[in-house]
N, C-alpha and C positions, 0 to 999 in steps of 0.2 A: 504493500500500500504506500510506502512513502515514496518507492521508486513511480507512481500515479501522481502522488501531491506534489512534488519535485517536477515531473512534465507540466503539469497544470499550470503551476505557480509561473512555469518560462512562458505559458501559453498565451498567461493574462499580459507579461511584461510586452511579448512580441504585438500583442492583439494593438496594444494602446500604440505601437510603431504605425502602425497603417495609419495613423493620421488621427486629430482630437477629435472626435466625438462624430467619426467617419464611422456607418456599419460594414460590416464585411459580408458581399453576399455570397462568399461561399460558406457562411454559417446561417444561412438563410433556407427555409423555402423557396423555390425560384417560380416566381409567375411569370412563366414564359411557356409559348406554345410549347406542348407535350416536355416541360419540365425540361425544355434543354439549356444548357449555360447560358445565363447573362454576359455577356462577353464585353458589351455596353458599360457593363458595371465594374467589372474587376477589373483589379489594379495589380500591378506586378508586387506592390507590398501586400498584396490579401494572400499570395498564394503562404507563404511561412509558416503565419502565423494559426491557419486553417489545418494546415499538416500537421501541424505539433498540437492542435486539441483533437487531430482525428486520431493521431496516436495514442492521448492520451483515454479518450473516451472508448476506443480499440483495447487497451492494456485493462481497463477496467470489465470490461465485457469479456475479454480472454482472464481475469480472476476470477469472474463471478461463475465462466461454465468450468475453471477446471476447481472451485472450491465449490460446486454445486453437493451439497450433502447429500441428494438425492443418485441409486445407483445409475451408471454409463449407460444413457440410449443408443440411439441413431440419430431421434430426435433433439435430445438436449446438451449431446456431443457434438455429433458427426456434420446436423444441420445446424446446429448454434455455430460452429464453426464459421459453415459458408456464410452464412448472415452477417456476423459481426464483421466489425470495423467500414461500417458504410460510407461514414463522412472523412476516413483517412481513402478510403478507394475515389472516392469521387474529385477529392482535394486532389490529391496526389497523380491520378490519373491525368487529371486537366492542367496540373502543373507538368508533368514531365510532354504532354500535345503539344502546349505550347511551348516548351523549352527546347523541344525538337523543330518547330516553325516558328516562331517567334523570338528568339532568343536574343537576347542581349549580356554585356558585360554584369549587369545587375543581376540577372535571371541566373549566369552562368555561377556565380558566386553563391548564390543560393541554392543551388545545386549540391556544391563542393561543400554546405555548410550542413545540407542536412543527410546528403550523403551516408555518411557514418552514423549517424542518428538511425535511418532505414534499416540500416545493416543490422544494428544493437536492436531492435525493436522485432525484425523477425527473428531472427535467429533468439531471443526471448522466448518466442512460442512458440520456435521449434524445438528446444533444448528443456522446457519447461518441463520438469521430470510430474509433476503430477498434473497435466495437464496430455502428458503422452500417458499414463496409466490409463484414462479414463479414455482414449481411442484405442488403445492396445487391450484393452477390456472389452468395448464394442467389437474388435476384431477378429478378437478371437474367438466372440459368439459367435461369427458371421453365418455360418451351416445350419444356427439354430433361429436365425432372426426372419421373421417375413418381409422379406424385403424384394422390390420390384427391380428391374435391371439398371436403371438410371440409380434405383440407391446402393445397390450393390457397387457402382463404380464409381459412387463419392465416396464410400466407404473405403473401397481400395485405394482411391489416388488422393484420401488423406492421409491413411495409413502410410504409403508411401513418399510422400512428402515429409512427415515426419523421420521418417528410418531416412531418407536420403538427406535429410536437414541435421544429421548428426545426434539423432534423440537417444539415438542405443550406444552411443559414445561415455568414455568417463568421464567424470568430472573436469579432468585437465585435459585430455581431448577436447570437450566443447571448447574450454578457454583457447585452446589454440585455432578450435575452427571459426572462432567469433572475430580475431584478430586476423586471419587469410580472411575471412567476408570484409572484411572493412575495409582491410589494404588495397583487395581485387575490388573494390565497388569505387575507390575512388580514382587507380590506375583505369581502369577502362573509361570511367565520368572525364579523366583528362585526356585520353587518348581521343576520343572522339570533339573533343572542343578545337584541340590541336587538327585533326584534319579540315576541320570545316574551317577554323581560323588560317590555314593557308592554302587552300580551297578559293579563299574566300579574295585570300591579298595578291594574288598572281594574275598580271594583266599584261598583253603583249598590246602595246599600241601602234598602231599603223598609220601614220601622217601622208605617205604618199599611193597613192591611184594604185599604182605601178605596183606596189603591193600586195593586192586587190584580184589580182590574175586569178584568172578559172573561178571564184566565188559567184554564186548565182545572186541574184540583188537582192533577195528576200535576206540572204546572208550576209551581205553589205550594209543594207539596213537597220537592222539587226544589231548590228556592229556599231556601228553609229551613233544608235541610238546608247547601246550600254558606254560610249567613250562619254558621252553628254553625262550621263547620270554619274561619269568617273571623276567629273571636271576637267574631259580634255573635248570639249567644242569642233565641229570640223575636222575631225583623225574617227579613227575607227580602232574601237578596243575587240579584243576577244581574250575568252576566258577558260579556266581548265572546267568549268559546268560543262555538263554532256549537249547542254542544245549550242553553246557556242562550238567547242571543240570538234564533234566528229564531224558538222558541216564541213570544217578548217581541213580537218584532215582526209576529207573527201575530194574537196574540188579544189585546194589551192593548189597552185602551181609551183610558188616557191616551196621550194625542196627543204630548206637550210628554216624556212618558220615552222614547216611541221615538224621535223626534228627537235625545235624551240619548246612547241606545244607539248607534243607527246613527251620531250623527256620530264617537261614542268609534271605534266600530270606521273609520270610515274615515279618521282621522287617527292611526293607530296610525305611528309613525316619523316625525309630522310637526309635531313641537311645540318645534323650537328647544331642546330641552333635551339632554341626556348620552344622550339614546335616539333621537335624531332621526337619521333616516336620507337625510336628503336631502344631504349633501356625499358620504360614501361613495355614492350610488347613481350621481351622477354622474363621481363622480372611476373605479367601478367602470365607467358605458358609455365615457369615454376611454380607460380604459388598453386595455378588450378591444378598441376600433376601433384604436389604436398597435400591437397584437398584432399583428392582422389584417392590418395594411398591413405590419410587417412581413414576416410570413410571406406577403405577394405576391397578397392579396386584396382587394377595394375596403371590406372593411367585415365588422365580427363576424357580421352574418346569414351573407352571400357563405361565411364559411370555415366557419360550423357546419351549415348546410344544404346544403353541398359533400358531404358525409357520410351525410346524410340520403336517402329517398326522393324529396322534395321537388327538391334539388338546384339549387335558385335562390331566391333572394326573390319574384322575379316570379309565379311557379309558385303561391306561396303567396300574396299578395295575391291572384292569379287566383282561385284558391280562396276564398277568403276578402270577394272582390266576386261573386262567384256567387251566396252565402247571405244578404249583407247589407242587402242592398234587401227582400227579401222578409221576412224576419227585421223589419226596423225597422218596414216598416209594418204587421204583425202588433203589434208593441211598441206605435204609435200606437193601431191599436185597440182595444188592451187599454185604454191608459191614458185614450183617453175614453169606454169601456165603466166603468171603473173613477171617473173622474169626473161620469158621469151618475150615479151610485149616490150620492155623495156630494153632489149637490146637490139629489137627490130626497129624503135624508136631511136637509134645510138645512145642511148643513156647513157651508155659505159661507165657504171656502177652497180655494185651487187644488192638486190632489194634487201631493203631494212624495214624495221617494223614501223617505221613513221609512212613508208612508204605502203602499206598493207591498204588500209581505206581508199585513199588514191587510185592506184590500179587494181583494185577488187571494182572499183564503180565503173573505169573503163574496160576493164574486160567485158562486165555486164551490159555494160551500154553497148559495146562493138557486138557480143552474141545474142544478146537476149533486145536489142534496140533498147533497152531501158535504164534511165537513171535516176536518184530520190527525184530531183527536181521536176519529173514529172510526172510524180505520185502526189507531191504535198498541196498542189491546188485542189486535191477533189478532198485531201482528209483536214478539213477546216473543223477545229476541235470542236465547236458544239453542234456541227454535222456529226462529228464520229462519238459526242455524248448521246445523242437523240438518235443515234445507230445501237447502240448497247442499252437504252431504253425500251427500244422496239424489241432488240434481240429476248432481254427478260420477261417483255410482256408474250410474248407468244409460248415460250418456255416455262414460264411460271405464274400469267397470269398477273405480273404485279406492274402496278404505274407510278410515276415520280411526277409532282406538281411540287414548282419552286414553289418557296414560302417565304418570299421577302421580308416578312414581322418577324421572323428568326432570327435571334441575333448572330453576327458571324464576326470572327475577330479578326480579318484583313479585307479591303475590296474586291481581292480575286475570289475571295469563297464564296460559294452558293449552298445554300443550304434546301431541302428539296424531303417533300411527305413522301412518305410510300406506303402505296395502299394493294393490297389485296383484292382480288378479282372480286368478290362480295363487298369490296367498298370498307374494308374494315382497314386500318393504320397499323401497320406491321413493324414502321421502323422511322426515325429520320435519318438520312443519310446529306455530307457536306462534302463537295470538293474544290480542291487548294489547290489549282496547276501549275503553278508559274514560280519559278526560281525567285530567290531575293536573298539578300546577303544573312537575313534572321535565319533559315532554312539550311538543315543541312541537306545534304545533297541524295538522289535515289528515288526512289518512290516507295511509298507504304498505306496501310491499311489500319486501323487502330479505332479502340472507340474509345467515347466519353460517359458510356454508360452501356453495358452488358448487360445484355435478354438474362429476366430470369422471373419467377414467379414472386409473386408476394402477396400476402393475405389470399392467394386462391389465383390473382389476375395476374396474366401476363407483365411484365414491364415491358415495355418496348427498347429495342435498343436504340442508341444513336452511336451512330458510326459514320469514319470519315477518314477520307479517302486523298494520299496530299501526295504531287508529282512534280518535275522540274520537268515541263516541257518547253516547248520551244513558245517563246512571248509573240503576246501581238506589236503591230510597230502603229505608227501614225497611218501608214497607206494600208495595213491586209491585217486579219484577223491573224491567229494563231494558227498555221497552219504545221501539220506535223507529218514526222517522218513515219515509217514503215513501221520501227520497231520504237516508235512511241503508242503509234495506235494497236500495239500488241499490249505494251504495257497499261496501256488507261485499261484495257481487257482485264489483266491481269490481275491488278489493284481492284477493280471493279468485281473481279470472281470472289477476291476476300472479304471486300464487302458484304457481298452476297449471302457469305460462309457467315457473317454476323448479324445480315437484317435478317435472315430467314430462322435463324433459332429458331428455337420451340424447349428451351430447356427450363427443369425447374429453377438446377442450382446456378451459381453464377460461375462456381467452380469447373464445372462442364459445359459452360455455354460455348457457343460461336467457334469461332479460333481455338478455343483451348483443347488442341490434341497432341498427338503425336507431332515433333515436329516437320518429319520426313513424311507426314501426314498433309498437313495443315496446304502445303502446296495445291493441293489437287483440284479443289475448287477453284483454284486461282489461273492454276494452268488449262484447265479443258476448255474459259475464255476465251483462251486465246486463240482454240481452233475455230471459234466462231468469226474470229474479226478479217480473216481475209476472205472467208470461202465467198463465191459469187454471188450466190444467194443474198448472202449478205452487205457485201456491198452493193447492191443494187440499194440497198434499203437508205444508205449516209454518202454512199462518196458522192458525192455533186460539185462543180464546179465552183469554186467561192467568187468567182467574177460571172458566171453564165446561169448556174444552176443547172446546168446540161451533166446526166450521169455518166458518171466515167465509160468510155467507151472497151466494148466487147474484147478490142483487140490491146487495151491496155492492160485489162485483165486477165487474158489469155498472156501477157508476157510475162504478169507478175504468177501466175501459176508456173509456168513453164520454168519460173528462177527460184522455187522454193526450195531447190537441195544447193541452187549458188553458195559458195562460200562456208557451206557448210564443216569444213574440214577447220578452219578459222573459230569460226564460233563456237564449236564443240568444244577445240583444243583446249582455246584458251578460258572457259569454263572448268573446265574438267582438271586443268593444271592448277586453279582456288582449290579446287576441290581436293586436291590430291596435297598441297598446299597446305591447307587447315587440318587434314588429318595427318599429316606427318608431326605437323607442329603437338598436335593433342595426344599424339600416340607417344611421346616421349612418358622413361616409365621414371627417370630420375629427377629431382633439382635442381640443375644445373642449367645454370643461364647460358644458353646459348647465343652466338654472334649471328644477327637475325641474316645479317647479310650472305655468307660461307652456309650457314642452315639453308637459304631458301636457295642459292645457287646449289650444293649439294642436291636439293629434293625436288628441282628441275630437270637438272641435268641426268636424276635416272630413271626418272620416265623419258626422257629424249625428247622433251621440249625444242622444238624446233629453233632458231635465235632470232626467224622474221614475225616470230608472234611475243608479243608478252603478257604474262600470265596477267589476267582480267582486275587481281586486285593483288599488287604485292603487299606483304607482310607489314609495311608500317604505317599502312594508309588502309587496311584490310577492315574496316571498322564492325562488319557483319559477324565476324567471329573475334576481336578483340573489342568492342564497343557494343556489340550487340547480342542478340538471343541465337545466333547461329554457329557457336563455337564447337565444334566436329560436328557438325550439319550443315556446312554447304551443301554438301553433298545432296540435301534435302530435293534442290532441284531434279534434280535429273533421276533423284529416286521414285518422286512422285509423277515425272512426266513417262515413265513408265507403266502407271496407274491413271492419267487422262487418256495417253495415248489410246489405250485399252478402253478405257469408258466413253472417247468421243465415239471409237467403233463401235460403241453399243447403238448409238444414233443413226452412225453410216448404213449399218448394217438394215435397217430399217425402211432405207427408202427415203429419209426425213428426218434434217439434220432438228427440226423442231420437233419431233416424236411426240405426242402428250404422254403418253403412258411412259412412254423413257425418261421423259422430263419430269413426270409426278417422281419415279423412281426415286431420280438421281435426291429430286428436292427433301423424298422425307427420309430417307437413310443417308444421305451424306450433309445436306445443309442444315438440315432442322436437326439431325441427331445430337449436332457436338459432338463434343466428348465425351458422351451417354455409355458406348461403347467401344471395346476394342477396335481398332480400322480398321482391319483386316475382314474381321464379321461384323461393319456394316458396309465395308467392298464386295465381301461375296452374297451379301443381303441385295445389293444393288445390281452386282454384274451375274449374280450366279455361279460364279467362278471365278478362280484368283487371277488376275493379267499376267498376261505373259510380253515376252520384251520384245517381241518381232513386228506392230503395230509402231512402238518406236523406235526401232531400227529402219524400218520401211521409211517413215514419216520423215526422216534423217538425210534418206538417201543415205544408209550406211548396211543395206543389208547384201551389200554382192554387188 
């Protein structure tokens, strides 16, 4: 109790910071349509002081169920659990959204401050020895309990949360795993501030025309426009963000800027200075392999893909040696398909990897007549949003109508009802498109609030959906590339995976699976966003409104295994990448640089491709929730591959019955279930890898 009175007492001193006789509406009620954040209202001081009473009123709810004198239910355990702490979920959720899009030096410090505080506060109630009796009591009745399948697997995946949180640990065990949480939660909080802060400072300016060679004007534009907002007036900037860069490294001409470009973006965390991320990346793979061996595992893969589908390291190298060979010599041949061209042209120079973008576009152009620039007029972004609206409504029945009384916390957001085919409100969902210096970089899916039951009623969730794509300028909307309009797909599948819930707890809602799991919704999107069918539905001319013509589509089908040897590689070298890093079984700090050369070079990484996310810029598995699950991609597209052929197979890539399928065993399930048995609930059988091998162009 006094470790309560002591939070509380900081909670009041923080509370009176936000301002004299300011309320704070994150300790409010919020009267705003379907209860979503006042955004209008909050202030960058409310978020602190809102965390530190939701922890505090969190810590008091976590005394009162594990000092409950009454014997361990399911009820007054297992679901007290998921319940408690609503007002640190809801604080904290919407502080770390917007600390991911909105970020500043203030927010970033507040981060770093309460950082360790999160760390001390779970690992509290995961180490809390008489608060794990009373789920290790529930548990071990489990054979005797009546319990339905959704509770039987809150049951497990608390039980399990606990045992993997160090609950069956000694005494001085937990004190050491409390100290590795807190060192790792703030090592990775600066790792990731550090990419985006020199992400964020690297600008190449270009003052003369001449410069300018092969860039299409939209990309000049563009350019333009970001020098002005740089305070360089009349020059043209470009940046390592993916909508400036890969234009850069498609069409420019000068040789010696893309080299500029591509080397800036691949040493982003690697320059020995205040942003250099190579001591934290290491000291971060020790402490998690010290975790691991702690808690009774040979190594950080072994304990994170314990968890997973996957369920071994080996399991995924297997996987991961299956595609690899075929993949690389596809890579080869591209790259001396792509160096005949350059020495037919007299280059006389050996292709490099700045050079890859570049002539990948003309090879395509010379075989296929095709190149981006005559894609991105027809995919004008809220043509290809009102394309992925259409697509959901035939599939699932469900509609989006903006809602401008929504409050939304930057001008590019839209916030948008979604209703159900009976007219009933299933979800709100918001999307963020557009790069800006608060934003880290990437695209993701996340909410502000998780489906889950309460008193009897649904809650609805609100979920939202934030991308860097490519901006509007003064002259033309937003128009986007090939593999933006995959990704708005993609972001948009996860969404999906959180508006459609149907769970009680909030512990199994949405998103919360497996994480080699969790992909799959996200990726079978993306087989919707080229097929013909569907674009006939969004790609329209952003100057004519004339639909993309038969024979532009017939090209872009024709290039879907282009390049493929490239894309896979340098995919599958992260992948191979993060699990070397996590499969180490000792302590010892490795030289990230000699590490990641070593764990290239013996897969036979080619030297004209470079691996997609090197190790001190890698933020997904040193800053994020994918650390030995990259690999998660290519696991799970395994498992769309297979499930969009459930659709093909039918005649009707909108099947209704395929589509109710898919929706109440994989979207609506959650985390209800193992994956695996609601994959073979859904397909009938487990997938197999030759739908994605085909799909590759990698099978023969």
């Amino acid at each position: 109790m006094r470790k309560v009175l002591i939070v509380t007492a900081l909670t009041g001193i923080l509370a009176g910071a936000a301002g004299p006789g300011s309320a704070n509406p994150l300790l409010e009620t919020w009267d705003t349509p379907f209860g979503t954040p006042p955004f209008d209202r909050i202030a960058v001081a409310h978020y602190e002081p809102a965390i530190m009473q939701g922890m505090a009123e969190h810590e008091q709810e976590i005394a009162a169920i594990a000092g409950n004198p009454e014997p361990a239910t399911f009820a007054n355990t297992i679901a007290a659990l998921d319940a408690a702490g609503a007002l640190l979920d809801r604080s904290a959720t919407l502080f770390g959204a917007m600390n991911g899009t909105m970020t500043s030096d203030e927010m970033q410090e507040i981060a770093r401050r309460l950082a360790p505080l999160r760390s001390r506060h779970r690992d509290a109630i995961l180490l809390d020895p008489a608060l794990f009796a009373r789920v290790k009591a529930v548990h071990d009745r489990r054979e005797d309990l009546d319990l339905d399948r959704e509770q039987q697997m809150l049951l497990q995946e608390t039980w399990k949360r606990f045992v993997r949180g160090g609950a069956n640990l000694s005494a001085g065990d937990k004190e050491k795993l409390k100290a590795l949480n807190e060192e790792l939660s703030l090592l990775s909080l600066q790792f990731g501030e550090n990419v985006l802060k020199e992400t964020n400072r690297f600008e190449m300016v270009i003052e003369d025309e001449a410069g300018l060679a092969g860039l299409p004007p939209a990309v000049v534009a563009a350019a333009a426009e970001a020098a002005a907002e740089r305070g360089h007036p009349g020059k043209w900037a470009f940046t390592i963000h993916k909508p400036s860069l890969i234009p850069f490294l498609q069409y420019s001409t000068d040789r010696e800027a893309r080299r500029r470009m591509l080397t800036a973006y691949s040493r982003v965390g690697d320059h020995g200075d205040e942003l250099d991320n190579n001591a934290a990346l290491a000291r971060i793979a020790a402490l998690r392999t010290e975790r691991a061996n702690l808690l009774g595992f040979p190594s950080h893969a072994h304990y994170v893909l314990d968890d997973n589908m996957a369920k071994t390291p080996e399991a995924v190298y297997g996987l991961l040696d299956r595609i690899w060979p075929a993949a690389l010599d596809r890579a080869r041949a591209e790259a001396a398909e792509f160096q005949a061209m350059i020495d037919a042209e007299g280059g006389g120079f050996p292709l490099e990897a700045w050079d890859w973008w570049f002539y990948a576009e003309k090879v395509k152009k010379a075989r296929y007549d095709l190149d981006e620039s005559m894609l991105r007029p027809y995919f004008e972004l809220e043509n290809v949003r009102q394309g992925m609206f259409e697509v959901v409504r035939r599939l699932f029945g469900i509609t989006f109508t903006e809602r401008p009384d929504i409050p939304v916390y930057h001008p590019d957001v839209k916030a948008y009802e979604v209703k159900d085919a009976d007219g009933t409100t299933v979800a709100v969902w918001y999307s963020d498109y557009f790069p800006r210096a608060s934003k880290r970089g990437g695209a993701w899916m996340n909410s502000f609030r998780k489906e889950h039951y309460q008193d009897g009623a649904r809650r609805i969730p609100v979920i939202y959906n934030v991308g860097n794509f490519t901006k509007p300028t003064a002259d033309q909307p937003s128009l986007l590339s090939v593999d933006e309009v995959k990704t708005m797909f993609h972001e948009f599948g996860h969404g999906l995976h959180g508006m459609l819930s149907d769970c009680r707890y909030r512990t199994l809602s949405g998103t919360a699976v497996a994480r080699d799991f969790v992909e799959l919704p996200s990726q079978i999107m993306e087989n919707w966003a080229l097929e013909p069918e569907v674009l006939d539905l969004y790609a329209r001319h952003y100057l004519t409104g004339e639909r993309i013509p038969d024979d532009l589509v017939e090209k872009l089908q024709a290039s879907t295994h282009f390049n493929q040897g490239f894309e896979t590689t340098e995919y599958l070298a992260a992948c191979y990448l993060d699990l070397d890093w996590h499969t180490l079984t000792d302590t010892k700090e490795r030289d990230p640089a000699s590490f990641e050369k070593a764990a290239l070079e013996r897969i036979g990484l080619i030297d004209q491709i470079t691996v997609r996310y090197r190790s001190p810029y890698f933020r997904h598995v040193f800053a994020g929730g994918y650390s030995a699950g990259y690999y998660s991609y290519i696991w799970a597209e395994v498992l769309d591959a297979d499930a969009f052929a459930a659709f093909k197979e039918t005649g009707d890539i909108f099947d209704p019955a395929t589509a109710r399928s898919f929706r109440k065993h994989i979207l609506a399930a959650g985390g209800a279930e193992e994956p695996m048995v609601l994959y073979h609930r859904f397909r009938g059988s487990e997938p197999g890898i030759e739908p994605l091998l085909k799909r590759k162009g990698l099978d023969g």
